[in-house]
C-alpha positions as CSV (number, residue, x, y, z in Angstrom):
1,X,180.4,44.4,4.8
2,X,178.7,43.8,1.6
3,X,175.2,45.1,2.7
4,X,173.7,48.2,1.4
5,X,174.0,49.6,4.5
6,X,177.6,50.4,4.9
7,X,177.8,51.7,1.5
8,X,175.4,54.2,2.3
9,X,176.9,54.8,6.0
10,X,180.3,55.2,3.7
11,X,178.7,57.7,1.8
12,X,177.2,59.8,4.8
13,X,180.8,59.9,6.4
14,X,182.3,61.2,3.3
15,X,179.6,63.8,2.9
16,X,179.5,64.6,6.1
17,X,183.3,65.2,6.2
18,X,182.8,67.8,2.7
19,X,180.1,69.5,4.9
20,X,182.7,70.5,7.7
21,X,184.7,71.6,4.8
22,X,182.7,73.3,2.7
23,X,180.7,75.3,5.6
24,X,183.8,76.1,7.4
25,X,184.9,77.9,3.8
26,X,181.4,79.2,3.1
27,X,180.9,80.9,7.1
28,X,183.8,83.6,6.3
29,X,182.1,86.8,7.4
30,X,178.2,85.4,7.6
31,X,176.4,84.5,10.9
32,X,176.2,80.4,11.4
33,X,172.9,81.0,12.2
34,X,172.1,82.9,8.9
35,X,174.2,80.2,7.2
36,X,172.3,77.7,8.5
37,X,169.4,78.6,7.1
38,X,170.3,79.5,3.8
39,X,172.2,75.3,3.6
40,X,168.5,74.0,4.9
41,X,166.4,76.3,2.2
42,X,168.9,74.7,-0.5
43,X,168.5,71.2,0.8
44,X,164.5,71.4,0.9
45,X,164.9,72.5,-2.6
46,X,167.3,69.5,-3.6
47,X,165.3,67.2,-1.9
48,X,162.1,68.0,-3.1
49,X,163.3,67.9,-6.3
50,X,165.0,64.5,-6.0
51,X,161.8,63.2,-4.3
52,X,159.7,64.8,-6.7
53,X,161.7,63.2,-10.0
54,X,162.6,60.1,-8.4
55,X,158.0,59.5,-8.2
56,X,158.8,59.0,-4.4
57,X,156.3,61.8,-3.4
58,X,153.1,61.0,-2.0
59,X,150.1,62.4,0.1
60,X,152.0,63.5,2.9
61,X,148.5,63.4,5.1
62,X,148.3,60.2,4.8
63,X,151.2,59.3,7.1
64,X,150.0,58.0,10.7
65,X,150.6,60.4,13.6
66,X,153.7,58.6,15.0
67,X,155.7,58.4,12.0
68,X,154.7,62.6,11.9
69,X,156.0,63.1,15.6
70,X,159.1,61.1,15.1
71,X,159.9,62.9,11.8
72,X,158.7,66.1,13.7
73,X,161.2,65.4,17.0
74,X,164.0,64.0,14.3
75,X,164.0,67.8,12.1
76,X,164.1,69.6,15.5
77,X,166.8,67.5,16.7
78,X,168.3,67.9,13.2
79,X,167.7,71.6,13.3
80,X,169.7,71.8,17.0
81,X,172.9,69.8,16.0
82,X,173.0,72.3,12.9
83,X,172.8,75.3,14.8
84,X,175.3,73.7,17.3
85,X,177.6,72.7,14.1
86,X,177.9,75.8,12.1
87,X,178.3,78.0,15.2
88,X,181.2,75.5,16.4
89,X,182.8,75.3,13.1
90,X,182.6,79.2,13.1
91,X,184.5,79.5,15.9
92,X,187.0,76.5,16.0
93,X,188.9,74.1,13.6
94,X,186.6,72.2,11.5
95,X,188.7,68.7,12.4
96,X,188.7,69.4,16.2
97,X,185.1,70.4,16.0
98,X,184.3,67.2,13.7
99,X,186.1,65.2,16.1
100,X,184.0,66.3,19.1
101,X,180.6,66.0,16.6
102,X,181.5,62.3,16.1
103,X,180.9,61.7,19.6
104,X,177.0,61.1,18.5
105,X,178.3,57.6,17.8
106,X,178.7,57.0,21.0
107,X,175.9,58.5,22.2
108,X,173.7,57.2,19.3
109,X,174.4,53.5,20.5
110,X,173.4,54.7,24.5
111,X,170.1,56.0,22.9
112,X,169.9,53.6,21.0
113,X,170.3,50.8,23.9
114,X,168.0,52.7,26.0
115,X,165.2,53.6,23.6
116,X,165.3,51.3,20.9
117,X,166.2,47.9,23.0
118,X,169.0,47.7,20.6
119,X,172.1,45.1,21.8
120,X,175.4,46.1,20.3
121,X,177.8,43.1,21.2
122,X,181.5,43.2,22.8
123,X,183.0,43.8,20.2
124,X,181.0,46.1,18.2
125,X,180.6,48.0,22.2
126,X,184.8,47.9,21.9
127,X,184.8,49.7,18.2
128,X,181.8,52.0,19.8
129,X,184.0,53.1,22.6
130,X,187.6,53.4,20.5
131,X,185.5,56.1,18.1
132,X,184.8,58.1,21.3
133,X,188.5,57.8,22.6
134,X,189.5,58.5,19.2
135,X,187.4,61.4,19.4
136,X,188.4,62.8,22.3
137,X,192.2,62.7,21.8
138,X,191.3,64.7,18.3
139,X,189.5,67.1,20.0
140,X,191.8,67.9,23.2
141,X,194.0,70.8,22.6
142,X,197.8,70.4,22.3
């Protein structure tokens, strides 16, 4: 549990969690489409700021074509679960609609099995499948 990684996973689940929260406050009477937009214009600007002062930028060109279709098929994917995200959270709770979002763990370690060759063990299949229950029992309506 010491690795970098789950400090940073940590990290992405808490701001994830203040995204549900602070878009479900900041959709009141704006389309989630329109919304959308305006959160991915900010985050360009924050990231390209960060990247820029951090001395991380380089020649963009000079990346090979993979990585470009990857990152190209990762931004439109990116671009659908937003759209999907802030038109949900417009129209239902943020923790039911959170709850169903998580699913992606689940399906994240199918893709991720399938496309990647990755082999999750038992266990770690187990803790896979109890987020997925745990999701679905969030999200079912009383």
């Amino acid at each position: 549990m010491g690795s970098t990684w789950f400090h940073w996973a940590l990290l992405s689940a808490v701001f994830a969690a203040l995204t549900a929260i602070f878009a479900k406050a900041g959709l009141q009477g704006v389309d989630s489409d329109y919304a959308t937009l305006i959160r991915t214009a900010m985050i360009l600007c924050v990231l390209g700021a960060f990247v820029a002062g951090t001395g991380k930028w380089h020649d963009p060109t000079t990346l090979p074509p993979r990585t470009w279709l990857f990152l190209g098929l990762s931004a439109l994917a990116t671009g659908a679960s937003w759209v999907c995200y802030f038109r949900a959270l417009q129209a239902g709770p943020a923790a039911q609609v959170a709850a169903i979002d998580k699913l992606s763990v689940l399906l994240v370690a199918v893709f991720a099995l399938v496309f990647l060759g990755e082999r999750p063990v038992g266990r770690e299949w187990l803790g896979i499948g109890l987020v997925g229950a745990g999701a679905v029992v969030l999200a079912l309506r009383r």
